[in-house]
N, C-alpha and C positions, 0 to 999 in steps of 0.2 A: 308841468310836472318835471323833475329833475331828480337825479340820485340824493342831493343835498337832503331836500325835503321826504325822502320818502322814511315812514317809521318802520326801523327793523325789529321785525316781532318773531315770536320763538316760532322756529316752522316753516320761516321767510328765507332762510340762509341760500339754500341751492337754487333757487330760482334766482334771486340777487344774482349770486353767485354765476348763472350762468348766463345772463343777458350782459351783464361788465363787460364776463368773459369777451364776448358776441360784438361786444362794442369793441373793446381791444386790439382783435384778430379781424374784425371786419372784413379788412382788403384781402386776408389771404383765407376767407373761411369759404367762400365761393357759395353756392347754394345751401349750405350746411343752415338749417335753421335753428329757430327754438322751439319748442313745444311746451307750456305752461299750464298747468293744470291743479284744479282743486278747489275750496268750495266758495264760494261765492265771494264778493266784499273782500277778499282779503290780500289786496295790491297788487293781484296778477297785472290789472290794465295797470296800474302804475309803474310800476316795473316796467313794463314795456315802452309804456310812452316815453320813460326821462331817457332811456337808451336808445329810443328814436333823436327825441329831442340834442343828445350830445351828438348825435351823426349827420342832424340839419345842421346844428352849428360848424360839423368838421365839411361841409359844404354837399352833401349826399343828398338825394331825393327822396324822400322818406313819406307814404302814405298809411294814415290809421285809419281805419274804421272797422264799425261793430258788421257782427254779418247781415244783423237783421236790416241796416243803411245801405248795406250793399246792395243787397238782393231787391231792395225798396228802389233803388236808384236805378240799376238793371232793367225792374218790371215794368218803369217808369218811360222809358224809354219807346215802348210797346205806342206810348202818345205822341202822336205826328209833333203836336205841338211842345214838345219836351224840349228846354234848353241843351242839354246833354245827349249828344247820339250812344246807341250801343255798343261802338266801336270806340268813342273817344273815354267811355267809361273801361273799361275791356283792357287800353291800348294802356291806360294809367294803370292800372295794376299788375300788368305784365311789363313797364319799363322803366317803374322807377325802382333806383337800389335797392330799396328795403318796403316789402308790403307787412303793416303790421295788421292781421289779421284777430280781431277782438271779438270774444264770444263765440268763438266758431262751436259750430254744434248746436246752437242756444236753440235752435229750432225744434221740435219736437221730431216735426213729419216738414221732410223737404218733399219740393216739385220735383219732377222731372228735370225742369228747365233748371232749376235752384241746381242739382243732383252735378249736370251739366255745366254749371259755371264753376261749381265748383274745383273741375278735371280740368276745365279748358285755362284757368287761372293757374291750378298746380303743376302742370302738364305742361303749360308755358315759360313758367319761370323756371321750371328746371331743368329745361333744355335752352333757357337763356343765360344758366347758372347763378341764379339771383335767389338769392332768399325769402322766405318767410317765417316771422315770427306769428305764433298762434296764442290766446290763451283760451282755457276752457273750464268750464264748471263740472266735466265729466269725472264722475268719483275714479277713484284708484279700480275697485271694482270693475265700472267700466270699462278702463282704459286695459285692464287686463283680457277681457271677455272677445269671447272672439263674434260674438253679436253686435256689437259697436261698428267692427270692420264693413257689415254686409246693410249699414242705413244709407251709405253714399252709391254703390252698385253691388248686383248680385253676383259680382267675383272678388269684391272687396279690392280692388287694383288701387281704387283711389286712396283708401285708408294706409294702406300699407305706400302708397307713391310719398306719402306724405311724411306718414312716420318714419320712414327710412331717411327720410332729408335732415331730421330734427334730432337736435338733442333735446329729449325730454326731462324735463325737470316737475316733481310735483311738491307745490307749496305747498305747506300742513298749519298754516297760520290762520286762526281761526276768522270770524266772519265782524271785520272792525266795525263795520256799518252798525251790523247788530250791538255788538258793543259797547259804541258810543251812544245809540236810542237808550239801552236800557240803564246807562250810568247817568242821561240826564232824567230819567223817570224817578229815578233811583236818588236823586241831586247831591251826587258822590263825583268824584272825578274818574275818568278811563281807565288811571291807575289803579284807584283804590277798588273798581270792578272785578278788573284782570287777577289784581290779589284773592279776590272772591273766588273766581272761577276756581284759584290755583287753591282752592283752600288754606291760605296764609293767613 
């Protein structure tokens, strides 16, 4: 995935906008992250990855993954016979430059343990001064409420350790996956859809 390829849709602008940035300023942004948010399908992961992607090229350690892989890989670990220990998993996301965290939140109801990686990952890399990029499906709504804060612990330290790192950006570009299913049901093109939507 790369900025080349990615389609800029109305909605998309400040999240673009602020991962470029992100890629830009890298070396002097220190733990300063991103925070990506809005509703589903619509190029948060993309976005993210191409501005991973130009910073493995500018020679940077760069790791992606969704959370539900993570916590999958984490729990996995718990098996004597696991090729990955829980420390060689742990040690990657707290020392490479850039963790790009995908789906965070996607979870309904976290563990205890989940609650815990979550702190000991945040917690880590920002007292390593390294960043994280995030994206989330959590509505604007959400992201306003002070109920959101209090899913990761019951003083909300984490929520707020996090968002205070990030510049948040929230995309408003709507859901292309959707999109494109109902323009081929439809056997119109993605454009001739999107003009539907806009009543044109």
């Amino acid at each position: 995935m790369t900025f080349e390829n990615f389609r800029m849709r109305n909605g998309s602008g400040p999240a673009y906008q602020e991962v470029t940035s992100a890629v830009q300023d890298f070396e002097t942004r220190g733990k300063l992250g991103v925070f990506i948010f809005g509703e589903t399908g619509n190029g948060k992961s993309h976005i993210t990855a191409a501005g991973g992607n130009e910073l493995i090229a500018k020679g940077h350690a760069v790791i992606f993954i969704t959370e539900k892989d993570l916590f999958k890989r984490l729990e996995a670990t718990r098996n004597f016979n696991n090729k990955e220990s829980f420390g060689e998993i742990m040690g990657a996301c707290l020392e490479a430059d850039l963790l790009i965290w995908d789906d965070f939140m996607s979870s309904q109801k976290l563990s205890a343990d989940e609650k815990d990686w979550i702190f000991q990952i945040t917690n880590g890399r920002e007292r390593a001064n390294k960043p994280i990029w995030m994206t989330s499906n959590i509505t604007p709504e959400e992201f306003e409420s002070g109920e959101i804060a209090f899913r990761l612990d019951d003083k909300a330290r984490t929520w707020w350790r996090i968002i205070g790192n990030m510049n948040c950006a929230l995309n408003l570009a709507t859901n292309l996956r959707k999109i494109k299913a109902m323009a081929r049901a439809l056997g119109i093109s993605v454009e001739e859809y999107e003009k539907r939507l806009q009543g044109e």
